[in-house]
C-alpha positions as CSV (number, residue, x, y, z in Angstrom):
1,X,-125.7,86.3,7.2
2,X,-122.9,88.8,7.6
3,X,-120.5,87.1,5.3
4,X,-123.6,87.0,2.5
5,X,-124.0,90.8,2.9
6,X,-120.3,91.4,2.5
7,X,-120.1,89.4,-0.6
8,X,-123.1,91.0,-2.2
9,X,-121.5,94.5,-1.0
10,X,-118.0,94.4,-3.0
11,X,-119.7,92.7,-5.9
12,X,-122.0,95.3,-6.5
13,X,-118.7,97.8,-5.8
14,X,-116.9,96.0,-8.3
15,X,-119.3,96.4,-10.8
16,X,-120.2,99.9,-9.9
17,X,-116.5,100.7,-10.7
18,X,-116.2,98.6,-13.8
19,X,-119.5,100.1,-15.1
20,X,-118.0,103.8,-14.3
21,X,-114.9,103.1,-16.0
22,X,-116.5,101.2,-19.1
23,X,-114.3,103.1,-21.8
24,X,-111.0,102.0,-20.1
25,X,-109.7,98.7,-19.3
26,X,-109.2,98.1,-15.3
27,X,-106.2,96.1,-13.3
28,X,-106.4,93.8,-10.4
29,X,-104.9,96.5,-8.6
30,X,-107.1,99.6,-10.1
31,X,-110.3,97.6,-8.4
32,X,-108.0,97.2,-5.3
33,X,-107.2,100.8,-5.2
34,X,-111.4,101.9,-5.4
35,X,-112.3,99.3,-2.8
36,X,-109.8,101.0,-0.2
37,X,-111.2,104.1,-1.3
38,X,-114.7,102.5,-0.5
39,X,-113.4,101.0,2.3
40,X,-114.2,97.8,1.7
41,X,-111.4,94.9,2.0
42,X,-111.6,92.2,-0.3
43,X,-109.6,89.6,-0.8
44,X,-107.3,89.7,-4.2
45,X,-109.0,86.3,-4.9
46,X,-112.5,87.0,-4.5
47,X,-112.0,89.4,-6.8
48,X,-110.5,87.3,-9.3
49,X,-113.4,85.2,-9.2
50,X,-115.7,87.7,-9.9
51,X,-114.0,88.9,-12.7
52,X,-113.8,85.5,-14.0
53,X,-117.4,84.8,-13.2
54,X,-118.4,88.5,-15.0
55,X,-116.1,86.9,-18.2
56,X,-118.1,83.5,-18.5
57,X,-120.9,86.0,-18.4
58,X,-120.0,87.7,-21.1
59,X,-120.5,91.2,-19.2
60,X,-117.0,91.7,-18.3
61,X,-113.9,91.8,-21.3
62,X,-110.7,90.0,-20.3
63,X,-107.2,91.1,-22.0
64,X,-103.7,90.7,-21.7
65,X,-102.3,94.3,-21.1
66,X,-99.5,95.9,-23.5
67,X,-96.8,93.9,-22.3
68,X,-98.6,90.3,-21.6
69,X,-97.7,90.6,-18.2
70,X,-101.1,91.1,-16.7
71,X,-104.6,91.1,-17.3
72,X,-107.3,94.1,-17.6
73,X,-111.0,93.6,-17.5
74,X,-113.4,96.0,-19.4
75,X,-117.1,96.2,-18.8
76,X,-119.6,95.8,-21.8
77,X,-122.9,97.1,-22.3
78,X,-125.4,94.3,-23.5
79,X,-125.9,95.6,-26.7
80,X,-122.3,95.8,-27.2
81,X,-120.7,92.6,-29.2
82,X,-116.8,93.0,-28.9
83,X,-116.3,89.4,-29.6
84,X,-117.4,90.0,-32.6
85,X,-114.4,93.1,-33.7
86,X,-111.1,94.1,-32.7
87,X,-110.1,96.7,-30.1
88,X,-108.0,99.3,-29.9
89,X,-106.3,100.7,-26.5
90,X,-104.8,104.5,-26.1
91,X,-101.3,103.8,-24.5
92,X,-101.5,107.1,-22.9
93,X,-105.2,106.9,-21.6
94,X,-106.0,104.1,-21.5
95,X,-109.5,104.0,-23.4
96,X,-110.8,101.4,-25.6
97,X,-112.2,102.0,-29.0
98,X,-114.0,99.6,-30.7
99,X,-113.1,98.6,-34.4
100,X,-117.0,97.5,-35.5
101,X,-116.4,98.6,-39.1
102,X,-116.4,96.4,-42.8
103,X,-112.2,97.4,-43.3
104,X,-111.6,94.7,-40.2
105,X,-113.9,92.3,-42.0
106,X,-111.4,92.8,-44.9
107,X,-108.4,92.4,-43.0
108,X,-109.5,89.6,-41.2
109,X,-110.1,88.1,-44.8
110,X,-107.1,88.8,-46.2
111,X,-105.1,87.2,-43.1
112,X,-107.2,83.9,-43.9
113,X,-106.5,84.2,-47.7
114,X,-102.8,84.9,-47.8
115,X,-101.5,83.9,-44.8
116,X,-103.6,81.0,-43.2
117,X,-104.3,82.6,-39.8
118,X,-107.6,83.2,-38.7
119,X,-108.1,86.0,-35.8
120,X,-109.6,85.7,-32.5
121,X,-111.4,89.2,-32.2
122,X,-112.9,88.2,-28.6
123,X,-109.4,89.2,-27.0
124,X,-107.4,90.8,-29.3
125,X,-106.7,94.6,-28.9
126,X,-104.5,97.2,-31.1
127,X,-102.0,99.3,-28.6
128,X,-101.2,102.9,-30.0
129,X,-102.2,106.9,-29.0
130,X,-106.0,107.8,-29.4
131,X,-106.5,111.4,-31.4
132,X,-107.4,113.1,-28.1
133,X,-103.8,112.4,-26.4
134,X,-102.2,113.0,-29.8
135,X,-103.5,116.5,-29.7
136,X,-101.6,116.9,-26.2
C-alpha cells in the first residue's frame, strides 16, 4: 500500500511542476531538482517513465534540447495542438512560443514544393532570443 501512495505522490509532484512551468521546457534534472526541494526521492527512471507515459498521452511535449544532447519535456493544455505547428525556444529563458499562424503553413509548403522534405512539426522547435530578453 505504501509503495502505491508513493508512486501516486511524485506523479502528481511531477505534473504539479510540469503544469507550473508550462511555458518552458523542463530537464530530467530540473524535475530532479523540485522533487529534492519537495523532498521526495524518486528514482531517475521512474521518472523517465512517466514522462514517457505523459508523451504517449499526448499531455506532455518531448524535445531534443539545443544541442541534441538531451531531452526536455513541456506540458500542454488540452486545447493546445503543438503537433500540429512549430515551436520556438528563447535561448536565454527558456520559454516556448508557439508558431500557430498561416506563414508556417506556407513554409511548410514551400519546403515540400522546392525541396522534397516534408516537416515533422510534433517535435521540431526554432532556438533563438524571445523579444523580452532581447530588451535586456
Amino acid at each position: 500500500m505504501g509503495r502505491k501512495e508513493y508512486k501516486t505522490k511524485s506523479r502528481k509532484l511531477i505534473l504539479q511542476y510540469l503544469i507550473e512551468e508550462k511555458e518552458h521546457t523542463v530537464s530530467i534534472s530540473d524535475i530532479l531538482d523540485f522533487l529534492k526541494e519537495q523532498e521526495e526521492l524518486v528514482n531517475v527512471s521512474t521518472i523517465y517513465r512517466y514522462l514517457d507515459k505523459l508523451v504517449s498521452e499526448g499531455k506532455v511535449m518531448k524535445y531534443q534540447n539545443e544541442e541534441g544532447k538531451k531531452a526536455v519535456f513541456q506540458y500542454i493544455e488540452e486545447e493546445n495542438t503543438c503537433h500540429q505547428h512549430l515551436h520556438m525556444q528563447c535561448v536565454k529563458c527558456g520559454r516556448v512560443i508557439h508558431l500557430n499562424c498561416g506563414f508556417m503553413e506556407e513554409i511548410k509548403a514551400h519546403m515540400m514544393e522546392h525541396h522534397r522534405f516534408r516537416l515533422q512539426c510534433h517535435n521540431s522547435i526554432l532556438y533563438g532570443i524571445c523579444s523580452e530578453c532581447e530588451e535586456k
